[in-house]
VEXKOLGU-796150 format. One record per residue (C-alpha): residue number from 1; residue in one letter; x, y, z. Coordinates in pm, 1 decimal, m for minus. Example, Ala and Ser with C-alpha at 12.3 -4.5 7.8 and 13.67 -1.06 7.14 Angstrom:
REM residues 2
seq: 1 type: a x: 1230.0 y: m450.0 z: 780.0
seq: 2 type: s x: 1367.0 y: m106.0 z: 714.0
REM end
This chain:
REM residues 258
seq: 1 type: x x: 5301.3 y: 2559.2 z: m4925.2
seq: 2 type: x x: 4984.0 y: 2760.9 z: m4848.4
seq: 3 type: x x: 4981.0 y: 2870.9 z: m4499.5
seq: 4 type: x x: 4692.2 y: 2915.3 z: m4260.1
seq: 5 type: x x: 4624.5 y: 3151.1 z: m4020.6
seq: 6 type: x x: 4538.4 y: 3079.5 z: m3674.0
seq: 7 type: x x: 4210.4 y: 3240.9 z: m3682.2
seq: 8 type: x x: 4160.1 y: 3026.9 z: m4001.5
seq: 9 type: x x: 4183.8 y: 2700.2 z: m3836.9
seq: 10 type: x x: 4037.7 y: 2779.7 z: m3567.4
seq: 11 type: x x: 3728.2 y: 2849.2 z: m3756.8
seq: 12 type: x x: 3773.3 y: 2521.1 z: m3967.2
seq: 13 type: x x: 3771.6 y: 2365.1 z: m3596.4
seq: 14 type: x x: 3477.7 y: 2475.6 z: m3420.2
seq: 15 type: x x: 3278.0 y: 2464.3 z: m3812.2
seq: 16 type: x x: 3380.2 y: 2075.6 z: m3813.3
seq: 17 type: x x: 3315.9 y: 1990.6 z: m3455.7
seq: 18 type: x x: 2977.5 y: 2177.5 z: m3524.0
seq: 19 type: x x: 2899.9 y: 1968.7 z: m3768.3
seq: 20 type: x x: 2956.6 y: 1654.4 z: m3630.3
seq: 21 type: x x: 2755.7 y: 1753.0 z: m3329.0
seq: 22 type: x x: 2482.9 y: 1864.8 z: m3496.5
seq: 23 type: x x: 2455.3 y: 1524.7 z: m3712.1
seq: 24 type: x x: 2090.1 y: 1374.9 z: m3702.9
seq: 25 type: x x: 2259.2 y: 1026.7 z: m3539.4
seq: 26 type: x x: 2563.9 y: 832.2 z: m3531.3
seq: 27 type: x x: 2459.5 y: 543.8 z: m3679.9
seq: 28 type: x x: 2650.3 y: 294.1 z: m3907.9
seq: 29 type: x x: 2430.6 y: 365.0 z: m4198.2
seq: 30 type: x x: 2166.9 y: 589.0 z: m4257.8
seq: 31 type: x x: 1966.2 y: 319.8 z: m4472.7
seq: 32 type: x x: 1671.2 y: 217.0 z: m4298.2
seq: 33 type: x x: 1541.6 y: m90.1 z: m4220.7
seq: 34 type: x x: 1263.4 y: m317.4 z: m4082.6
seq: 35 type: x x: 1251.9 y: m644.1 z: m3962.7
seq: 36 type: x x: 1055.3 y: m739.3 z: m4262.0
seq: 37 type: x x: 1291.7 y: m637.6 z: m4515.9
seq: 38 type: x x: 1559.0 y: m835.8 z: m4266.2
seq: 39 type: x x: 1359.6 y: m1128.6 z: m4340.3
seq: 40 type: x x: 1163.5 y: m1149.0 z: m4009.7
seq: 41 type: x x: 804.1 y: m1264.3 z: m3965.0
seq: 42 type: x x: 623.8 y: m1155.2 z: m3654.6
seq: 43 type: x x: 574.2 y: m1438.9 z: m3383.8
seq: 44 type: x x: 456.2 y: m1238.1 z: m3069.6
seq: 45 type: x x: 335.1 y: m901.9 z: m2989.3
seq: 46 type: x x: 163.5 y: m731.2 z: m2690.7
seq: 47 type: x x: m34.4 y: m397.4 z: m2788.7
seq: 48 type: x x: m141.4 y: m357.2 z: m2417.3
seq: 49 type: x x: m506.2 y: m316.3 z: m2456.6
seq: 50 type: x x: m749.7 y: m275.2 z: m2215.7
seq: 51 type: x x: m708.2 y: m157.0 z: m1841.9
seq: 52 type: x x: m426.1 y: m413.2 z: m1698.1
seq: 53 type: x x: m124.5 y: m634.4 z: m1759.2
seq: 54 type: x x: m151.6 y: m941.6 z: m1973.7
seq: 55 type: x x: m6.0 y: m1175.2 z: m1695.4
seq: 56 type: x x: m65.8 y: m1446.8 z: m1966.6
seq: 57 type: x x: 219.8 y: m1268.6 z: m2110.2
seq: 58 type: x x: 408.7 y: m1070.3 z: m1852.2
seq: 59 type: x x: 441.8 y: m1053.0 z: m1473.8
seq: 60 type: x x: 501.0 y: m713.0 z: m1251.3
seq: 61 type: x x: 890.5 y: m830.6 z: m1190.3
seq: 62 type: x x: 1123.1 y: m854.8 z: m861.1
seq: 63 type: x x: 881.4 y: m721.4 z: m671.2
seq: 64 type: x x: 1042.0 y: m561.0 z: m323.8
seq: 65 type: x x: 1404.0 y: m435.1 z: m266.1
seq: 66 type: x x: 1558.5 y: m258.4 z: m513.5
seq: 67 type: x x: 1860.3 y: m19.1 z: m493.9
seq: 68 type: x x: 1768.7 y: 292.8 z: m350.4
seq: 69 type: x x: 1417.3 y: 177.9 z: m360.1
seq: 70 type: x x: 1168.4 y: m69.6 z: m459.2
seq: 71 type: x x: 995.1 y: m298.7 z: m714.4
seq: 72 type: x x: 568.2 y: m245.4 z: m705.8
seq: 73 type: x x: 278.2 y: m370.1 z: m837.7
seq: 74 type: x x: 161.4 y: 2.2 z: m775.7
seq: 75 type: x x: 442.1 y: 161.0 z: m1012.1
seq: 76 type: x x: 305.5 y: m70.1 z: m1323.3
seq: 77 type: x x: m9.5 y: 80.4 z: m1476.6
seq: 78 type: x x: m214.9 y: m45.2 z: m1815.0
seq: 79 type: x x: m423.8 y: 238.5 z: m1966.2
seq: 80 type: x x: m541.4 y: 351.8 z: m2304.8
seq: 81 type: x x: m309.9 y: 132.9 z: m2472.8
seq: 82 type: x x: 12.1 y: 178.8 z: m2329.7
seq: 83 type: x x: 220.7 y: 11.2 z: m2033.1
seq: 84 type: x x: 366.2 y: 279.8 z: m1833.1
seq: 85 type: x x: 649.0 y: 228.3 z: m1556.2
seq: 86 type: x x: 643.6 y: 428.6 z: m1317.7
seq: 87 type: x x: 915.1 y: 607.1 z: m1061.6
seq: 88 type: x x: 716.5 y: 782.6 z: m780.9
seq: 89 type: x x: 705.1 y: 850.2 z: m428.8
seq: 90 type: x x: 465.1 y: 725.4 z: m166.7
seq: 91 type: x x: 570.5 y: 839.6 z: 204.1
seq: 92 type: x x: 930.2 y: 751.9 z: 234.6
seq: 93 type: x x: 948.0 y: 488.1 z: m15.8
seq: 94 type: x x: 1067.0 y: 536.0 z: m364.9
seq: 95 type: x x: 876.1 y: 277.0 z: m575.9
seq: 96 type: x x: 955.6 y: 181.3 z: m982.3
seq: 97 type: x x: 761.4 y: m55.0 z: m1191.2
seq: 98 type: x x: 947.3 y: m341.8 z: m1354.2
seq: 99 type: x x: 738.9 y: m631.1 z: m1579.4
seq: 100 type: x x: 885.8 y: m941.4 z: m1749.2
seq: 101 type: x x: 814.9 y: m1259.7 z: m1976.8
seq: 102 type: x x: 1047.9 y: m1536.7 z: m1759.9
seq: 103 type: x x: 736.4 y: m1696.1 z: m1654.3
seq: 104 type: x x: 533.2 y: m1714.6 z: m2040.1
seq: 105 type: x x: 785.2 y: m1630.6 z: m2293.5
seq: 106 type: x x: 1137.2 y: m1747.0 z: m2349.3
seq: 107 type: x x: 1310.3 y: m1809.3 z: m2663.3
seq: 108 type: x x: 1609.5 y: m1824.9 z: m2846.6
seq: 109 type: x x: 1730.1 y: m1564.1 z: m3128.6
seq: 110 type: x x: 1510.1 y: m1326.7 z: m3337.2
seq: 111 type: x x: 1429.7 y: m890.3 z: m3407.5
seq: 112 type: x x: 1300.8 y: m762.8 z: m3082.3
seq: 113 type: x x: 1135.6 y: m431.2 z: m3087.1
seq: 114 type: x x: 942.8 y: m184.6 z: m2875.2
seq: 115 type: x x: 757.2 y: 139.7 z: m2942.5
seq: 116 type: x x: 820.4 y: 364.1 z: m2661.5
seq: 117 type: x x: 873.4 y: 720.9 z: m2518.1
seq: 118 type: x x: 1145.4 y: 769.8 z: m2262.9
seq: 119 type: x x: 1171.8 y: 903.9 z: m1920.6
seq: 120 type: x x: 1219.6 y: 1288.6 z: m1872.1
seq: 121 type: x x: 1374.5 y: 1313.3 z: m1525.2
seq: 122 type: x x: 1789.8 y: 1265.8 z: m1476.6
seq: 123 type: x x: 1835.8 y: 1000.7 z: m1191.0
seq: 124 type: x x: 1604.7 y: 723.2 z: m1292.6
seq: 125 type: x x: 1605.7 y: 528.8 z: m1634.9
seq: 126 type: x x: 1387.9 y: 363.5 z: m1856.4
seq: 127 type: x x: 1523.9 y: 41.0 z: m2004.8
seq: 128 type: x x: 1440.9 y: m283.0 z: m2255.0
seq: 129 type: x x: 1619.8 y: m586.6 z: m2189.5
seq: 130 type: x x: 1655.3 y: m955.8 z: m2255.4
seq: 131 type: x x: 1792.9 y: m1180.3 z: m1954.7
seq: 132 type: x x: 1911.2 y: m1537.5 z: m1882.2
seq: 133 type: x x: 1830.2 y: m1728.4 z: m1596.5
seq: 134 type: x x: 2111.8 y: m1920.1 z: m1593.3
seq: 135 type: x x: 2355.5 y: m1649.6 z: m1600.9
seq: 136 type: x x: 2498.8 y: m1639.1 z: m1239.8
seq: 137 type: x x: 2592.0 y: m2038.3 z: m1287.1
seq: 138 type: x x: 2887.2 y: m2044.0 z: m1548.8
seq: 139 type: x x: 3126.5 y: m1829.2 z: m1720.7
seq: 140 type: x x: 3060.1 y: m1938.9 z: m2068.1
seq: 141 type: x x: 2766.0 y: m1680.7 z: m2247.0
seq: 142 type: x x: 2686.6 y: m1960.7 z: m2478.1
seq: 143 type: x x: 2622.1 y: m2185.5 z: m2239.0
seq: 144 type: x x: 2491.7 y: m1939.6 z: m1949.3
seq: 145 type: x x: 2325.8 y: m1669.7 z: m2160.9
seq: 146 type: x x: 2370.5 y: m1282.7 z: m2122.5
seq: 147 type: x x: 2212.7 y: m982.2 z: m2038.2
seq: 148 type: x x: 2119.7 y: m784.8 z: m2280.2
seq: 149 type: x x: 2048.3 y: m420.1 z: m2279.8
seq: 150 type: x x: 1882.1 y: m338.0 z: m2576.0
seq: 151 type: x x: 1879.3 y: 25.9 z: m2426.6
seq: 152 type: x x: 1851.1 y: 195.0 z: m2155.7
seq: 153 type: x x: 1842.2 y: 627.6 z: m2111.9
seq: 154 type: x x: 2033.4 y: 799.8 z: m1914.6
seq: 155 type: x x: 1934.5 y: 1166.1 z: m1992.6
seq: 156 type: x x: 2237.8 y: 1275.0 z: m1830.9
seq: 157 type: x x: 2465.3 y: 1193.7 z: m2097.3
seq: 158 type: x x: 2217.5 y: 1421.2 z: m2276.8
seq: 159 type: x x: 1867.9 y: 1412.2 z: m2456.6
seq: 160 type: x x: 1905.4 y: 1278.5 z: m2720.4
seq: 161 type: x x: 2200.1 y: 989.5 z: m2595.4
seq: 162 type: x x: 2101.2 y: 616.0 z: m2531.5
seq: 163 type: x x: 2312.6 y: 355.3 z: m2468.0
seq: 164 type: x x: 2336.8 y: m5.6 z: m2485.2
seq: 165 type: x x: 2551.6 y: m266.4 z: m2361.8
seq: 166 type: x x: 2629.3 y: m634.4 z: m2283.2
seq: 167 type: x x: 2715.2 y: m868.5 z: m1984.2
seq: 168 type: x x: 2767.4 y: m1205.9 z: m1892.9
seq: 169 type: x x: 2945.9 y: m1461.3 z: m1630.7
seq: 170 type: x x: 2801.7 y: m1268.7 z: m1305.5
seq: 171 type: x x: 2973.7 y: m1307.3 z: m1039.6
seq: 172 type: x x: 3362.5 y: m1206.0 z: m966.2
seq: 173 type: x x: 3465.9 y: m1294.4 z: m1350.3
seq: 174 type: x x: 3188.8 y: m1072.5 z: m1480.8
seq: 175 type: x x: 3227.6 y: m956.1 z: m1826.6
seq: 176 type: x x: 3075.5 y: m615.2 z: m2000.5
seq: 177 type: x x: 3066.8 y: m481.3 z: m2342.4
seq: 178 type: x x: 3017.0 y: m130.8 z: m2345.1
seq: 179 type: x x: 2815.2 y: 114.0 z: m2290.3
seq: 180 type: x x: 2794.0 y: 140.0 z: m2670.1
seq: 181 type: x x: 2661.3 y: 540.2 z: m2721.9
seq: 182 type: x x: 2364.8 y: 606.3 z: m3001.3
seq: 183 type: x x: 2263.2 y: 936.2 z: m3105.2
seq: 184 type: x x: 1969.2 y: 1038.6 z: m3290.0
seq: 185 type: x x: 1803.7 y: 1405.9 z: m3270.0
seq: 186 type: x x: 1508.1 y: 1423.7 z: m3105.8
seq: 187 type: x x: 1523.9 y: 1088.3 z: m2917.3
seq: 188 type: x x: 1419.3 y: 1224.9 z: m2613.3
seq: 189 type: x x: 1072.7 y: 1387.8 z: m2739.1
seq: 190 type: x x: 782.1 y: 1127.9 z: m2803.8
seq: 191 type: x x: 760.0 y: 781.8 z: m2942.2
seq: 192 type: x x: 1087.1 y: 580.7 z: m3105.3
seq: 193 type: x x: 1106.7 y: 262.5 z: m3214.8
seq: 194 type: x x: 1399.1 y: 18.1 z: m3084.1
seq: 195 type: x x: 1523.3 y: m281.2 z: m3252.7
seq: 196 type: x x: 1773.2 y: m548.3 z: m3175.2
seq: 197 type: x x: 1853.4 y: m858.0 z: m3367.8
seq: 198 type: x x: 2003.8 y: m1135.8 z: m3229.0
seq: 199 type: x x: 2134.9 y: m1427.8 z: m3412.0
seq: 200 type: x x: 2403.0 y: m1730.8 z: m3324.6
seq: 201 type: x x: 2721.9 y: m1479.1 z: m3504.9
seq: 202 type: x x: 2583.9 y: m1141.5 z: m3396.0
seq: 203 type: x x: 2352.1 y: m846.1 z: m3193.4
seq: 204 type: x x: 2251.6 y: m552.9 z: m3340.6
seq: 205 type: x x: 2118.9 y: m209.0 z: m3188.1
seq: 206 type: x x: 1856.2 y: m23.3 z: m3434.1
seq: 207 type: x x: 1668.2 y: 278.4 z: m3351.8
seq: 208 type: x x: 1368.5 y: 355.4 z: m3570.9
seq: 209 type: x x: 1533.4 y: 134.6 z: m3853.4
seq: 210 type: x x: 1893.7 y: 284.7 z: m3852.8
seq: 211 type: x x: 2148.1 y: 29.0 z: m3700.4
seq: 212 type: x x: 2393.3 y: 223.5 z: m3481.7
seq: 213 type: x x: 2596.3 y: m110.4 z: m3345.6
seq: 214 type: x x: 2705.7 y: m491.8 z: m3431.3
seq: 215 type: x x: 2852.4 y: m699.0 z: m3158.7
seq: 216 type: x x: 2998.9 y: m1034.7 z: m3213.9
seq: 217 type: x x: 3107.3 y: m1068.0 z: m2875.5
seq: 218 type: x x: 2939.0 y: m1257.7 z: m2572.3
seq: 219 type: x x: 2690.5 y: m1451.9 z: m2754.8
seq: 220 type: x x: 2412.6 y: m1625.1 z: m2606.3
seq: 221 type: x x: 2257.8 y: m1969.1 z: m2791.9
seq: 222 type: x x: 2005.2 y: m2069.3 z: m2475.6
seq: 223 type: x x: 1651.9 y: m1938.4 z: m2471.3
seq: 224 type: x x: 1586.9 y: m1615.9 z: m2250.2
seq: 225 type: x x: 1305.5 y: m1377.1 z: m2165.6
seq: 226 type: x x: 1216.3 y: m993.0 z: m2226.8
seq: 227 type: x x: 1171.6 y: m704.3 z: m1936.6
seq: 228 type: x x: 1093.6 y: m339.8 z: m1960.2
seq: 229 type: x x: 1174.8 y: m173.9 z: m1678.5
seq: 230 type: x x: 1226.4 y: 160.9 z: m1498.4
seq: 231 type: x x: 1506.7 y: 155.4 z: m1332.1
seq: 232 type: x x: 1650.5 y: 378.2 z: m943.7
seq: 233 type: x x: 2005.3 y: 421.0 z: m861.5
seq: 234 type: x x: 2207.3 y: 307.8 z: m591.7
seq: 235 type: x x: 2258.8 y: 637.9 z: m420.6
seq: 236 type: x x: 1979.2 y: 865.5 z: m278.6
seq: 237 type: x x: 2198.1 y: 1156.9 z: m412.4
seq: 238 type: x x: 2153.0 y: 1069.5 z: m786.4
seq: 239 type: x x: 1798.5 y: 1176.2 z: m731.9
seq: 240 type: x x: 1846.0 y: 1526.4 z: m662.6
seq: 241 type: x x: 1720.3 y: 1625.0 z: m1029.4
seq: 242 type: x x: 1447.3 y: 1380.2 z: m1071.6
seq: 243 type: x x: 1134.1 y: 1530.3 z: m1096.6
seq: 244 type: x x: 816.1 y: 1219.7 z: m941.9
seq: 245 type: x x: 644.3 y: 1096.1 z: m1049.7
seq: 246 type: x x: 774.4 y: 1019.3 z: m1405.8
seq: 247 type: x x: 718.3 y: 744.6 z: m1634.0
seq: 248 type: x x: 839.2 y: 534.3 z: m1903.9
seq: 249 type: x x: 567.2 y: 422.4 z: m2158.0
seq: 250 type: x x: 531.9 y: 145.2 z: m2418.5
seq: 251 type: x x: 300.4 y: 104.7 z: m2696.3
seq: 252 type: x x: 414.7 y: m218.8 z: m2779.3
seq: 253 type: x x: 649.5 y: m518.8 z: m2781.0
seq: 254 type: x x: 685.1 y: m783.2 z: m3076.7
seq: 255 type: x x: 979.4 y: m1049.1 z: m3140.4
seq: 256 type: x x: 1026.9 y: m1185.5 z: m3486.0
seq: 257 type: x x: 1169.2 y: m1503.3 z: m3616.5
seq: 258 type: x x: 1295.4 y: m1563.5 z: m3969.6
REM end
């Protein structure tokens, strides 16, 4: 039997944990996709023209208290084509911008996407979401829909890390799925598209067309509603890196149906 050396494998260890580090992403397959080639036709999409919020399509959301700070009108801005959600300071006050479709748009299955470039600070989080209204009144996601995260960034897991995750039943019998990690080089620096399919069997988690998670678990089959949001903490001391104001921009939203 050959024998190795213990410099040998040592180098055969660090070369293959180099390698899987440096891999462009994690995902399941490194086909792309779009919703179109999914089968998907596009139903509803907000481009966020002009110089304020479509509030025939979106309202500034939970306005007031909000962990460590608070909902504003003032942290939600419309301007040369993008939404961007804020997380700033005004006096003492730590306010974040937080916008939502309960009110004009709620539906059941479909590809939900967004165009959009990520916080930079550590501390505060950008996120894209679809919630149920119904979900503090049973136990049963089909019945009671779910939250669920299509992403959210928290840079301190590292650049180029989001994650995503699922939860249901809130209340003491809560239930969570994940977080579920994706990786893709270069996530953190400018625009990235991200995807999520949901049908009656299944979610999915895409980034820019590769899908880096399935989930067959905690499935929703009641009509719920979109938000993009920037999220605080719960603690003043998870702020200590993040840099005000930042910002969390979106070029656009569309949902498809097949």
């Amino acid at each position: 039997m050959k024998k190795f050396s213990i410099l040998s494998i040592a180098l055969f260890t660090f070369t293959l944990g180099f390698a899987q580090t440096n891999k462009p992403n994690n995902a399941m397959s490194q086909r792309q996709t779009t919703p179109r080639t999914l089968g998907y036709h596009l139903v509803w999409i907000d481009q966020f023209n002009g110089n304020s919020l479509d509030t025939t399509k979106w309202n500034v959301r939970g306005i007031g208290p909000r962990r460590v700070g608070y909902n504003s009108t003032e942290a939600v801005k419309v301007d040369e084509g993008f939404l961007k959600l804020y997380a700033l300071k005004k006096g003492d006050s730590i306010l974040a911008g937080a916008v939502g479709t309960a009110r004009h748009f709620n539906t059941r299955y479909g590809y939900f996407e967004c165009r959009a470039q990520l916080q930079k600070s550590i501390g505060v989080w950008g996120a894209f979401w679809i919630q149920s209204s119904k979900i503090a009144q049973g136990e049963d996601p089909s019945l009671f829909g779910s939250e669920m995260d299509i992403f959210e960034f928290f840079k301190e897991m590292g650049n180029d890390t989001i994650t995503h995750a699922i939860h249901w039943a809130y209340g003491p019998n809560m239930h969570s799925i994940g977080p579920m990690k994706s990786y893709l080089k270069g996530l953190s620096n400018g625009f990235h598209i991200y995807g999520f399919e949901w049908t009656p069997e299944k979610y999915s988690f895409f980034i820019d067309g590769y899908k880096f998670h399935e989930e067959t678990r905690g499935i929703s089959n009641i009509e719920e509603y979109m938000i993009l949001s920037m999220e605080l903490p719960g603690k003043p001391e998870n702020l200590v890196k993040t840099i005000f104001p930042d910002v969390f921009i979106v070029d656009w939203v569309k949902v498809y149906k097949k």
